[in-house]
C-alpha positions in Angstrom: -8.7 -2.3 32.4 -6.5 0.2 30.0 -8.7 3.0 28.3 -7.8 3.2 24.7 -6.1 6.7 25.3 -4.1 4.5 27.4 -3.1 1.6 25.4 -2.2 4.4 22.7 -0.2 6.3 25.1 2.2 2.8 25.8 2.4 2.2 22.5 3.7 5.7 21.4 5.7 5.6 24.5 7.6 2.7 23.6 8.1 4.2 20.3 10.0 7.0 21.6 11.8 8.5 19.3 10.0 7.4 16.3 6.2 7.2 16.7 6.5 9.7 19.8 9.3 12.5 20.5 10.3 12.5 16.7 13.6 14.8 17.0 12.2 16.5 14.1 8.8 16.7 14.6 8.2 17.3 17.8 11.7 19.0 18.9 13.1 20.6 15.9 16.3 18.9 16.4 18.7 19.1 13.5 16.3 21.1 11.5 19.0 22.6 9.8 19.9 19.3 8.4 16.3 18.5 7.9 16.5 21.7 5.5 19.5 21.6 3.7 19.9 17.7 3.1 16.5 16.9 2.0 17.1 18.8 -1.9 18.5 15.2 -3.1 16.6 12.2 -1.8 20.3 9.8 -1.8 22.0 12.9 0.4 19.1 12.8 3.0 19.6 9.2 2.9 23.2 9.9 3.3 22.2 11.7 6.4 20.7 9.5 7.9 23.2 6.5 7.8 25.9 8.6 8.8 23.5 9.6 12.2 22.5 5.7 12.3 26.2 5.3 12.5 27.2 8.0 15.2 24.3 7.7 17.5 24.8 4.8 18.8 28.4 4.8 19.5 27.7 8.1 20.9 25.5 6.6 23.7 27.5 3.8 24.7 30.2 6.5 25.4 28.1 8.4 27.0 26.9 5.9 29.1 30.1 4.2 30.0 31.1 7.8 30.7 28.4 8.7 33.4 28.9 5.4 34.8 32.4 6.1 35.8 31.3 9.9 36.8 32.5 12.1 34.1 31.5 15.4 34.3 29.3 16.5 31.3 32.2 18.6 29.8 34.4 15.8 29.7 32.0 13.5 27.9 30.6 16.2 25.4 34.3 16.7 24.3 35.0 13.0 23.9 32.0 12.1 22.2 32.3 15.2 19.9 36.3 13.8 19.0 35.4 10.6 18.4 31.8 11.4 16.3 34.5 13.6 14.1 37.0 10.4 13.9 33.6 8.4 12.8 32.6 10.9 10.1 35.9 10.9 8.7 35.7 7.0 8.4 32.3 6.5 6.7 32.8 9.3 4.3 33.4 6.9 1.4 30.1 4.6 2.8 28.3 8.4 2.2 30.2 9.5 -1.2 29.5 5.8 -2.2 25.6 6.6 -1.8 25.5 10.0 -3.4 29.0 11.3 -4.5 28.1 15.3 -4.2 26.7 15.0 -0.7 29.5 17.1 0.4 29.2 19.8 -1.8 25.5 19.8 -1.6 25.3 20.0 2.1 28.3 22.1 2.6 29.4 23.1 6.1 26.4 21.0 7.3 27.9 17.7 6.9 31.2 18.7 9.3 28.2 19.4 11.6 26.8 16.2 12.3 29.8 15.5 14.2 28.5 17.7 16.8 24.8 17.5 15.8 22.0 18.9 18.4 20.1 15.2 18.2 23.4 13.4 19.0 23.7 15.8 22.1 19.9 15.9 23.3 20.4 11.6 23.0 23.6 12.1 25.5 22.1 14.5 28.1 19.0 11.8 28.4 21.2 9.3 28.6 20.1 7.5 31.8 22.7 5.1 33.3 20.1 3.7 35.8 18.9 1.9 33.0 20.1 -0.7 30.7 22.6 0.0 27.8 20.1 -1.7 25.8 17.3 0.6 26.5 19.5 4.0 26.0 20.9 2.4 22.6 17.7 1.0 21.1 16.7 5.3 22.0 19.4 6.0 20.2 18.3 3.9 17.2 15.0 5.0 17.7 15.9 8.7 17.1 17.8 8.0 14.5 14.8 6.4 12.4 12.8 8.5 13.9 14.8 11.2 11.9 15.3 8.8 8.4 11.2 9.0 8.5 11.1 12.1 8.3 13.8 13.5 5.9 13.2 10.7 3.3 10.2 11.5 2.0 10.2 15.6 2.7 13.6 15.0 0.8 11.8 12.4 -2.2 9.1 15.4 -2.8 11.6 18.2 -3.0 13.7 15.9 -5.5 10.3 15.1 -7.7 9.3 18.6 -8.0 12.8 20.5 -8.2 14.7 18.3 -10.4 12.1 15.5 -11.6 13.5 12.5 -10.3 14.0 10.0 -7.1 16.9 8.8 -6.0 18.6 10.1 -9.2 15.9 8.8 -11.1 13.9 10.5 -13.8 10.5 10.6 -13.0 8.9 13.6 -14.5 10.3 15.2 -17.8 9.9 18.7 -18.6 8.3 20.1 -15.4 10.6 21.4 -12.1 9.4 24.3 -9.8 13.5 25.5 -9.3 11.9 27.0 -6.1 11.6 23.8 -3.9 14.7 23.2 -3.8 15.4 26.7 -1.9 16.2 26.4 2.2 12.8 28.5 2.6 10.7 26.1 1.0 12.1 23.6 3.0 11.6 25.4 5.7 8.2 25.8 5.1 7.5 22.4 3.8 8.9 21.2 7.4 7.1 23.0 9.6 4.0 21.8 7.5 4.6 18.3 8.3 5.0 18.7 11.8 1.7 20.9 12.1 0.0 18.2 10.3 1.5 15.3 12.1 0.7 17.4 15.5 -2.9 17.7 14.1 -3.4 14.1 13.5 -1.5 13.2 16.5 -4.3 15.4 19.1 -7.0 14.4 16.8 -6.5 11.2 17.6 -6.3 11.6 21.3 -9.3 13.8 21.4 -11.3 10.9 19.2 -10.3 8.4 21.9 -11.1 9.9 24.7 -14.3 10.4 23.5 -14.7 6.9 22.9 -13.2 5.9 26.4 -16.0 8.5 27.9 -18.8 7.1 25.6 -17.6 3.5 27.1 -17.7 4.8 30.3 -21.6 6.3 30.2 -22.5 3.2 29.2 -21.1 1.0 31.9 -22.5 3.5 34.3 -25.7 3.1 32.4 -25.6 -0.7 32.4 -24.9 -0.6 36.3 -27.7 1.3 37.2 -30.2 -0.9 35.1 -28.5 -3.6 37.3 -28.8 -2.0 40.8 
C-alpha cells in the first residue's frame, strides 16, 4: 500500500515540468526572460507561445539526432539554426498578440532562439524512451513556464501601468517601480521561495500523517496479538 508522501510523489512526478521541476521555479531557467517579459501581461504571453512553439520541434530534433549518434555539438548547432528559422516564422503570430513585444523585450526575444530551457529540455532528452514521453516533457516545460510568467507578468501590468492584457483596470494609481528588472527580480525569487515553502510543507504534513497511520496500525496489531 502507497503512503500518501508516495501517491504525492507520482503525481508530481508525472507532472514534471509543471507541477514538479518548474524551469522557473525550481531551476531558474530563462529567468532573464522571466524578468524582462513579464512588464506586459500579452508579451509574457507572447513568450510563452513562441517557447510552446520551439520546444517541441526542438526535441524531436534532438531526439531523432541522438538516435542516429550525433554528437552534442552537432545537434546544439542544428537545433539552435532551425529554433532561429522558427522565430523568424512566428514573429507575426507574436506581433499579432502584442505588437511592441519586440521593443519591449529587446535583445531577449533573439534569445529564445537559443534559450537555456530549450537546451536543458535537449541534454535530457532520453532516446531510450518514447518520442511521446520526451515531447509531452517538452510541453510540460513549456506550461510549466506559461504558469508562471502569466500571472508574475498580470501583477506587474496591474500595479505599473493599471491594466491586464491592455486593459484598464485601475485608474489613477501605478507604482512606476514594478515595472523595473529589479523588482522583477525580486518578485521572482519570492514566488519560488513561497512555492518551495508550500511545496516541503506539504511533504513534511504528509509524512506526518503517513507516521500517525503507521503508529496506529502498529497499535491495532498489538491489541490483536
Amino acid at each position: 500500500m502507497k503512503t500518501r508522501l508516495k501517491r504525492y510523489r507520482d503525481i508530481t512526478g508525472r507532472m514534471d515540468g509543471l507541477l514538479s521541476a518548474n524551469p522557473i521555479i525550481t531551476y531558474g531557467l530563462t529567468l532573464p526572460l522571466a524578468v524582462m517579459g513579464t512588464v506586459d501581461t500579452r508579451a509574457a504571453l507572447g513568450l510563452s507561445v513562441a517557447l510552446f512553439c520551439i520546444n517541441p520541434v526542438a526535441m524531436l530534433l534532438a531526439y531523432l539526432m541522438k538516435k542516429v549518434g550525433l554528437g552534442r555539438e552537432v545537434y546544439m548547432l542544428i537545433i539552435s539554426l532551425v529554433s532561429s528559422l522558427m522565430l523568424v516564422q512566428i514573429s507575426d503570430i507574436i506581433g499579432g498578440i502584442h505588437s511592441q513585444i519586440f521593443s519591449l523585450m529587446g535583445i531577449y526575444f533573439p534569445l529564445l532562439a537559443v534559450n537555456t530551457l530549450t537546451f536543458f529540455l535537449i541534454t535530457r532528452c532520453d532516446p531510450q524512451k518514447s518520442l511521446l514521453n520526451n515531447l509531452l516533457r517538452s510541453i510540460r516545460s513549456s506550461a510549466g513556464f506559461a504558469v508562471v510568467i502569466l500571472p508574475v507578468a498580470a501583477f506587474r501590468e496591474l500595479l505599473g501601468k493599471g491594466s491586464v492584457f491592455g486593459y484598464k483596470l485601475l485608474d489613477g494609481f501605478t507604482i512606476p517601480s514594478v515595472l523595473l528588472p529589479f523588482f522583477g527580480f525580486i518578485l521572482v525569487g519570492m514566488v519560488c521561495a513561497l512555492t518551495r515553502f508550500a511545496s516541503r510543507n506539504i511533504k513534511y504534513q504528509l509524512l506526518r500523517r503517513d507516521r500517525r497511520d503507521r503508529e496506529a496500525a502498529a497499535e491495532e496489531a498489538a491489541k490483536v496479538c
